[in-house]
DRENVOVEX-112171 format. One record per residue (C-alpha): x, y, z. Coordinates in nm, 2 decimals. Example, Ala and Ser with C-alpha at 12.3 -4.5 7.8 and 13.67 -1.06 7.14 Angstrom:
REM residues 2
      xx      yy      zz
    1.23   -0.45    0.78
    1.37   -0.11    0.71
This chain:
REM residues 263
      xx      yy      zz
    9.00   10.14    7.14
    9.15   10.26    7.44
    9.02   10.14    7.80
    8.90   10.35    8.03
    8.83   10.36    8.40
    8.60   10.13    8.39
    8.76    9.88    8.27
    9.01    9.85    8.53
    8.72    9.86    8.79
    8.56    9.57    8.64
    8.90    9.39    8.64
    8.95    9.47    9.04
    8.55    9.34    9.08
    8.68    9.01    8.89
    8.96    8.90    9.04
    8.89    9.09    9.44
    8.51    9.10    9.41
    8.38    9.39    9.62
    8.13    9.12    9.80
    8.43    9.01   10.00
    8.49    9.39   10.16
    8.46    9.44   10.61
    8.16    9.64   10.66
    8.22   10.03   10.66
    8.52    9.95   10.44
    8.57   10.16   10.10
    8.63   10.10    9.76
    8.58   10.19    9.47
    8.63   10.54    9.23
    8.73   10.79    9.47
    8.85   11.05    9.21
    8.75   11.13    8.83
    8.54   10.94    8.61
    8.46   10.58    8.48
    8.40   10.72    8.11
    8.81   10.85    8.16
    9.03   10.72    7.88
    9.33   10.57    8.01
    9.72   10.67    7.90
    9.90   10.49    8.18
    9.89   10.33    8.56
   10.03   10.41    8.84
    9.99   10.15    9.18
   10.11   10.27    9.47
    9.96   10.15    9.87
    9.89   10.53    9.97
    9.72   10.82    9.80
    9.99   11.09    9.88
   10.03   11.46    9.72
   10.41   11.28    9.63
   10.23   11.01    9.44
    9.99   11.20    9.25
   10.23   11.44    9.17
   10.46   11.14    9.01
   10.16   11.05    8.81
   10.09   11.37    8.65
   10.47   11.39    8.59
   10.47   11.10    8.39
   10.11   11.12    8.24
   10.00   10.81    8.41
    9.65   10.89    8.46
    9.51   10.66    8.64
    9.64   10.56    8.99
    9.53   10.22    9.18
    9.61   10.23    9.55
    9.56    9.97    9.80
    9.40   10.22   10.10
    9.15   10.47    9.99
    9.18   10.85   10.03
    8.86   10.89   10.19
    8.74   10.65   10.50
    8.46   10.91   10.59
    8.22   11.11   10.45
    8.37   11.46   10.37
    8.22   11.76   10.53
    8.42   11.99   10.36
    8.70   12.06   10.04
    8.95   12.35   10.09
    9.20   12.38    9.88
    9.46   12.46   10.09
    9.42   12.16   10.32
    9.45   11.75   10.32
    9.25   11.61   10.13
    9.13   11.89    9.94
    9.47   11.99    9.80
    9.52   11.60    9.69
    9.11   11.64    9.52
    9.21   12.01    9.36
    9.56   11.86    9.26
    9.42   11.50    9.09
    9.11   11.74    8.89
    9.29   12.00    8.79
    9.53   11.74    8.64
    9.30   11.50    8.49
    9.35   11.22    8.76
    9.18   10.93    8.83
    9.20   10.77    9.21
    9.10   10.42    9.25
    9.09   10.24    9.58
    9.10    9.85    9.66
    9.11    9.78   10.00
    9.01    9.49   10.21
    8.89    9.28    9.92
    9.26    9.24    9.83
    9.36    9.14   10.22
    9.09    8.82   10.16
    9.19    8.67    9.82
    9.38    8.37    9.76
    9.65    8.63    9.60
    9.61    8.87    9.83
    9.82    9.10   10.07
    9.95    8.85   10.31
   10.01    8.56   10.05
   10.23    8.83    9.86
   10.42    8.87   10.16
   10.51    8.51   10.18
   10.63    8.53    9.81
   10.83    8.84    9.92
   11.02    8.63   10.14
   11.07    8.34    9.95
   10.84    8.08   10.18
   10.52    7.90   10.11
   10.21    7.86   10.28
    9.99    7.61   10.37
    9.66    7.81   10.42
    9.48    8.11   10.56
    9.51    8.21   10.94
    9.10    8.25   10.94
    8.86    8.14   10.65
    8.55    8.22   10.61
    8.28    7.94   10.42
    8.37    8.09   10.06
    8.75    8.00   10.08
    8.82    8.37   10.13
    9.04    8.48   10.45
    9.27    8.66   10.60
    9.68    8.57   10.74
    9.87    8.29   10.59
   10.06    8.00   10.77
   10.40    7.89   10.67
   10.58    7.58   10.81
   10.92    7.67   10.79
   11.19    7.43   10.63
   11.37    7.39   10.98
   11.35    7.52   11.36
   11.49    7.87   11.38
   11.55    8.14   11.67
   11.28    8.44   11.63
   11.58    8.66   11.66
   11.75    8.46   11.33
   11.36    8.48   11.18
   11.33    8.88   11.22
   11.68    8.93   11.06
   11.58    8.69   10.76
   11.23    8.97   10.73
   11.46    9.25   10.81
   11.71    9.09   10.51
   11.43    9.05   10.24
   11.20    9.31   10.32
   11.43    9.60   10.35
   11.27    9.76   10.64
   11.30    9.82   11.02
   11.21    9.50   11.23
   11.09    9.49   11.64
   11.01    9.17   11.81
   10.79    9.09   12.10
   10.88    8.79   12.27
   11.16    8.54   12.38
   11.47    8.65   12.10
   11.60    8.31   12.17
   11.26    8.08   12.13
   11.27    7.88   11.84
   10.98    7.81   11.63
   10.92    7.59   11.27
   10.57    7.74   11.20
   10.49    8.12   11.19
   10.18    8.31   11.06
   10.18    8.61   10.85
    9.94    8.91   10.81
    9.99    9.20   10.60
    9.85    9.50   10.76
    9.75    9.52   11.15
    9.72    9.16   11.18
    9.69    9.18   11.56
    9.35    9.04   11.58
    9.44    8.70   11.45
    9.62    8.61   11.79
    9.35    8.40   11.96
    9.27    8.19   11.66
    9.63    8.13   11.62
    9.66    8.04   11.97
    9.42    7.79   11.92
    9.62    7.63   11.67
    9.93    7.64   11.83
   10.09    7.90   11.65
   10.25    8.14   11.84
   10.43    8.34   11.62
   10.28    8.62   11.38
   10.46    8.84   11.15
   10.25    9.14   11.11
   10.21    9.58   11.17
   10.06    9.77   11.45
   10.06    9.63   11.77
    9.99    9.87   12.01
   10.16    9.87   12.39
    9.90    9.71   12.62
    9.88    9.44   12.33
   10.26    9.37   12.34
   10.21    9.36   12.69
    9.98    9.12   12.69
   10.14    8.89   12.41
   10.49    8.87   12.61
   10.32    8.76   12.92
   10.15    8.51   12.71
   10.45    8.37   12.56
   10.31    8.46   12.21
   10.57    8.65   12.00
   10.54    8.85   11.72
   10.78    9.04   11.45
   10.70    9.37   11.33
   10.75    9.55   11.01
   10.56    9.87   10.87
   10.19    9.85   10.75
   10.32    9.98   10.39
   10.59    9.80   10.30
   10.47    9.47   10.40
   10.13    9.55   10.20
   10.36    9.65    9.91
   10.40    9.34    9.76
   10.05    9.32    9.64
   10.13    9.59    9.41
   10.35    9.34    9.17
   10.09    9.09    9.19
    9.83    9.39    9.08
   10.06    9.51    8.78
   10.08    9.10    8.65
    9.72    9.06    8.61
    9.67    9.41    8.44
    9.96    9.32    8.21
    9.76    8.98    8.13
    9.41    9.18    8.12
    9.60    9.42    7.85
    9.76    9.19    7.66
    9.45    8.96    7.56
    9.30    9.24    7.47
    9.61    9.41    7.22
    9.67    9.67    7.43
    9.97    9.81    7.60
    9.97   10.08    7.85
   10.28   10.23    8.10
   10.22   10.04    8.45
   10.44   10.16    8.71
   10.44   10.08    9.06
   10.53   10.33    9.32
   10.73   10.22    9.67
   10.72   10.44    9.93
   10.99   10.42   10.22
   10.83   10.36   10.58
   10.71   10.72   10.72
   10.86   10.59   11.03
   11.25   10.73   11.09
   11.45   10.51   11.29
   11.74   10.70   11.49
């Protein structure tokens, strides 16, 4: 019998349990229905028209993103404009849209740990845990002492992607933190434990600011691609979740370059 929506919501509630999600967060079923048969998966970090249109392209009818379409209660659905022509677009093409969000930033697994696997460290823990064992950030002790200008071009190396750096190029650290996704508010804490180096997205100015004065550096790397990574960690566990059950479905995974054009 083929799985349906449902299925693969009950699977996300499993292993990233919903009870874990920041307040006003959302997840969930955005798009479509939980009685839906489905023929394939697509996982992708972004709900774009790009993505959905990829999906219907290659009849993979149900798509799993990391951030949701909808943040805030719609007023309104007009064809003709975002999000409406994503909502015509995905129903008039039998397309399911599910979300997982922060859930998958707080899990063992999760966002940042995938990050670390990415670049071919290990961690010790997470930056900030809460009573359950559930967090966010992970700390790595690197094997020797390195410049943070030598550390960004290892991320810019393995990642693919543009790299900035606040901070000292020439400091030298042996112990750096990682957040996938705007990680920024992890600084204090990590101050506190003597960690002054975060690899992480979207620090504004007057934070950068700040941080430099501070002698607290960080290396930066876009939201999307260094959430990405979660995304093969997703696809294994369906895979597994398939197989035990005899089933075998098309999973693709989706990897969209930064939106940000570096000249």
């Amino acid at each position: 019998m083929p799985p349906k929506v449902k299925d693969f919501y009950q699977l996300l509630e499993e292993i990233a349990p919903l009870q874990l999600a920041e307040k006003g967060d959302v997840n969930g079923l955005q798009i479509g229905s939980f009685e839906e048969e489905v023929k394939g998966i697509l996982l992708a970090i972004n709900p774009t028209l790009r993505i959905l249109s990829f999906a219907s392209v290659k009849n993979l009818n149900l798509i799993i993103t990391h951030h949701p379409l909808f943040y805030h209660p719609l007023t309104c659905i007009i064809k003709e404009q975002y999000p409406g022509n994503l909502v015509y677009f995905a129903l008039e093409r039998g397309l399911n849209l599910l979300s997982w969000h922060t859930p998958l930033d707080k899990v063992p697994f999760g966002v940042s740990e995938a990050l670390v696997k990415a670049l071919h460290w290990d961690s010790e823990d997470f930056v900030l845990k809460d009573e359950q064992g559930y967090g966010y950030g992970r700390v790595v002790k690197l094997k020797k002492c390195v410049k943070l200008s030598t550390l960004a071009e290892e991320v810019k190396k393995a990642l693919n992607t543009w790299v900035m750096i606040v901070g000292d190029p020439e400091s030298k650290t042996d112990k750096i933190a990682l957040c996938g996704g705007s990680g920024g508010f992890l600084k204090e804490h990590l101050i506190k434990r003597g960690i002054r180096t975060l690899l992480t997205s979207d620090i504004k100015y007057h934070q950068a600011i700040e941080a430099k004065e501070r002698g607290f550096n960080y290396i930066l790397v876009d939201h999307g691609i260094a959430e990405s990574f979660i995304l093969d960690e997703l696809k294994e566990r369906i895979k597994f979740f398939l197989e035990k059950r005899g089933l075998n479905l098309p999973i693709e995974i989706f990897r969209e370059e930064s939106p940000y054009i570096i000249t």
